[in-house]
C-alpha positions as CSV (number, residue, x, y, z in Angstrom):
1,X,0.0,0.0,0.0
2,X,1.4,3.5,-0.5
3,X,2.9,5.2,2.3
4,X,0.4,8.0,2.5
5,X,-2.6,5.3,3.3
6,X,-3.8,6.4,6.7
7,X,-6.1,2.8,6.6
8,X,-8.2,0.4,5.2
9,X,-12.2,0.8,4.9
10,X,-13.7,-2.4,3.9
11,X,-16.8,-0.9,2.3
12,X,-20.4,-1.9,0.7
13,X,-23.5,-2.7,1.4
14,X,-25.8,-4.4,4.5
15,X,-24.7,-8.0,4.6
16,X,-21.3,-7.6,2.3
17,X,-19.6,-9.3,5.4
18,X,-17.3,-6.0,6.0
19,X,-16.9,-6.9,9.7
20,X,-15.9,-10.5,8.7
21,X,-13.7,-9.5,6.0
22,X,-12.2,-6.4,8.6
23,X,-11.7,-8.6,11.3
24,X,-10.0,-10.8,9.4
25,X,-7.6,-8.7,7.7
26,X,-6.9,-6.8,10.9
27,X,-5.8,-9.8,12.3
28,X,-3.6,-11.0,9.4
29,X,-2.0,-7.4,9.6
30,X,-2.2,-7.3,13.8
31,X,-4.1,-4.0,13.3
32,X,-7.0,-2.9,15.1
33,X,-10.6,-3.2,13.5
34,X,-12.9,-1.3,14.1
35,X,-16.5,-1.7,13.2
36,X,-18.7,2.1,11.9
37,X,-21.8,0.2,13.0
38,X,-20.7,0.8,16.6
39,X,-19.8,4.7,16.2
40,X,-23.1,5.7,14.8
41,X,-25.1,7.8,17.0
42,X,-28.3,6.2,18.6
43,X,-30.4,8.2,16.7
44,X,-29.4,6.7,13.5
45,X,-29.5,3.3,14.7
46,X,-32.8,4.1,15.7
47,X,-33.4,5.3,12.7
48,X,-32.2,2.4,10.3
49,X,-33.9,-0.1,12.6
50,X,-37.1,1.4,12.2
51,X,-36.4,1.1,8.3
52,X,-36.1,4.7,7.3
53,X,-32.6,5.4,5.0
54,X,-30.0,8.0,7.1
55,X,-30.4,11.6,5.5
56,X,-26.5,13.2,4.8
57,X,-27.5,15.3,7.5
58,X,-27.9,12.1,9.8
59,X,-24.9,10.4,8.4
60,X,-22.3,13.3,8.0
61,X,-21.2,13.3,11.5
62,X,-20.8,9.7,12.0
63,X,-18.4,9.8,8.6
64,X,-16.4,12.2,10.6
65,X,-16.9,10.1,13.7
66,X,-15.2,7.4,11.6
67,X,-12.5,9.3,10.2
68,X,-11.2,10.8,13.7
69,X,-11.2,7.6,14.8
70,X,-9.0,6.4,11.4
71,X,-6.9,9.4,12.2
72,X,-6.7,8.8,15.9
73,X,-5.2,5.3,15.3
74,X,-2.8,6.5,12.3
75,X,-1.7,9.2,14.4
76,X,-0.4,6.5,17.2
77,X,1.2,4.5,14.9
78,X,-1.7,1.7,14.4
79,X,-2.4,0.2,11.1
80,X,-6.6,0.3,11.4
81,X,-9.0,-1.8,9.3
82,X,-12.3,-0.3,9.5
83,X,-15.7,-1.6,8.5
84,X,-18.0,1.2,6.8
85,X,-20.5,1.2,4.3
86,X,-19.0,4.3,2.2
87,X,-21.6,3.7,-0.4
88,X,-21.2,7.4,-2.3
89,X,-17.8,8.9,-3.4
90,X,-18.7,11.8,-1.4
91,X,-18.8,9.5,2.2
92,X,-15.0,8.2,0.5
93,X,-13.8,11.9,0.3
94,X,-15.6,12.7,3.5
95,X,-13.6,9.6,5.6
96,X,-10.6,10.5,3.7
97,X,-10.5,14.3,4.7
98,X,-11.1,13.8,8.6
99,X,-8.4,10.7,8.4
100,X,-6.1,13.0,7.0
101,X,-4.6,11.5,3.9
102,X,-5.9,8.9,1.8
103,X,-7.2,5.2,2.3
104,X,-7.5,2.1,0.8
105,X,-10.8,1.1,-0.1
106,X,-11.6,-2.8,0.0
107,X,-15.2,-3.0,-1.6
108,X,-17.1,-6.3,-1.4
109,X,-19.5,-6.8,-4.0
110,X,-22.0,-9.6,-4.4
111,X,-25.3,-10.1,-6.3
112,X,-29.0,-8.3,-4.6
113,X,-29.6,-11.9,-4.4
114,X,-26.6,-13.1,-2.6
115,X,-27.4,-9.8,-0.2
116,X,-30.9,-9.9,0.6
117,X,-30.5,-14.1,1.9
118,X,-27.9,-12.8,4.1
119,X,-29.4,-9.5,5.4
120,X,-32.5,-12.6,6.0
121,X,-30.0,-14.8,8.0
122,X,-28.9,-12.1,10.3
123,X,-31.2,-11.8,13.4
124,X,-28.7,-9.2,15.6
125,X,-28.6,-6.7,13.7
126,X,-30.0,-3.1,13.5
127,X,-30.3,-3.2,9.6
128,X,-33.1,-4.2,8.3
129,X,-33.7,-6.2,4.8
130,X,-35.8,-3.5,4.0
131,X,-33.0,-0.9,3.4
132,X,-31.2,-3.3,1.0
133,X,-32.2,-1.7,-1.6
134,X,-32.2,2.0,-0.9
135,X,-27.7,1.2,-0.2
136,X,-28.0,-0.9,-3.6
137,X,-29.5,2.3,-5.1
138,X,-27.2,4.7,-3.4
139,X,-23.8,2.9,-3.7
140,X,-21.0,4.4,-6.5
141,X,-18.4,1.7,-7.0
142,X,-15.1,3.0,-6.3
143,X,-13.8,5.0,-9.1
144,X,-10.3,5.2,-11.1
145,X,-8.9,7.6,-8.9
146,X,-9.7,5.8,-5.2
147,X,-7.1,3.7,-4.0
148,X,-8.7,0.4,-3.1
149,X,-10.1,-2.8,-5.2
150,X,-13.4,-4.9,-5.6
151,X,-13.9,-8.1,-4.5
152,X,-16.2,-10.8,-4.9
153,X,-17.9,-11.8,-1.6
154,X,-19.4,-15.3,-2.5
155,X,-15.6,-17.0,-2.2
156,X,-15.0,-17.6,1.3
157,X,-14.0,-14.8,3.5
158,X,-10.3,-16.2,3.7
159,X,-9.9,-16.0,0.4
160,X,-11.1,-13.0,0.2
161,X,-8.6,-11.5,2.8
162,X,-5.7,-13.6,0.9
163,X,-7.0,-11.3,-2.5
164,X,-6.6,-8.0,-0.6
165,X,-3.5,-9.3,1.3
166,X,-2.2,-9.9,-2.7
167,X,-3.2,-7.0,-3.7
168,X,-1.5,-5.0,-0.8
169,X,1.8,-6.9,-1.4
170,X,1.8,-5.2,-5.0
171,X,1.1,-1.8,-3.3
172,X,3.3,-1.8,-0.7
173,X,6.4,0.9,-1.1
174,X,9.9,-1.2,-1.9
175,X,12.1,-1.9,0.5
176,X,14.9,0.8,1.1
């Protein structure tokens, strides 16, 4: 990964398996993960769980709750894998901003299909299958610009975190 990257945001939508994936690869790495769903406000959990979409008014300081937190962990020397759901390019810019530098972007990607029968399998969690599709409708892939890659979610999560670990190897800055 370059040497600017501040951290890694395992991003998509409800039921992508970004705390699975995050967990993982913070492991792997001996970072620190840390999961979005547990620095939004009560309010918005409230919100989602009654099925009603965040407004960018609701969701604007949780991104920089997120990013201060990236930052935070940067800032003392901790590589930090984070799971948020980053669905817009503007959320991206938002978390990359209050980080202070850029990040790598893991996106997990699977089929509405593939989604909706896991959002159905989860029973302890605030999202409900409801807002699949308003995230599905929201979400901007990453673009040419972002640093980060896709990946495929229906391979199992190790070989996920084996593609990203790949991927980082060829990102990584050489040896000096």
């Amino acid at each position: 990964m370059p040497a600017d990257v501040r951290g890694v945001v395992v991003m998509g939508v409800s039921g992508s398996g970004k705390s699975t994936v995050g967990t993982l690869l913070a492991s792997r790495w001996q970072g620190r993960f840390v999961d979005g769903d547990d620095l939004h406000p009560p309010a918005n959990v409230a919100r989602m769980a009654a099925g009603h979409p965040l407004t960018n008014a609701d969701r604007s300081p949780w991104l920089q709750r997120v990013g201060t937190t990236i930052a935070a962990a940067a800032d003392a020397g901790q590589l930090v894998v984070t799971a948020c759901s980053a669905l817009r390019r503007t959320y991206r810019d938002e978390l990359r901003r209050t980080a202070g530098g850029d990040l790598a972007f893991v996106h997990l990607t699977a089929t509405r299909e593939v989604l909706a029968e896991r959002v159905l399998g989860r029973h302890e969690h605030f999202m409900p299958p409801a807002l699949l599709d308003s995230q599905l409708a929201t979400l901007e892939p990453l673009q040419d610009d972002e640093t980060g890659l896709a990946l495929d979610i229906t391979e199992p999560p190790d070989l996920v975190v084996e593609r990203v670990a790949t991927w980082h190897r060829g990102h990584a800055p050489a040896a000096r």
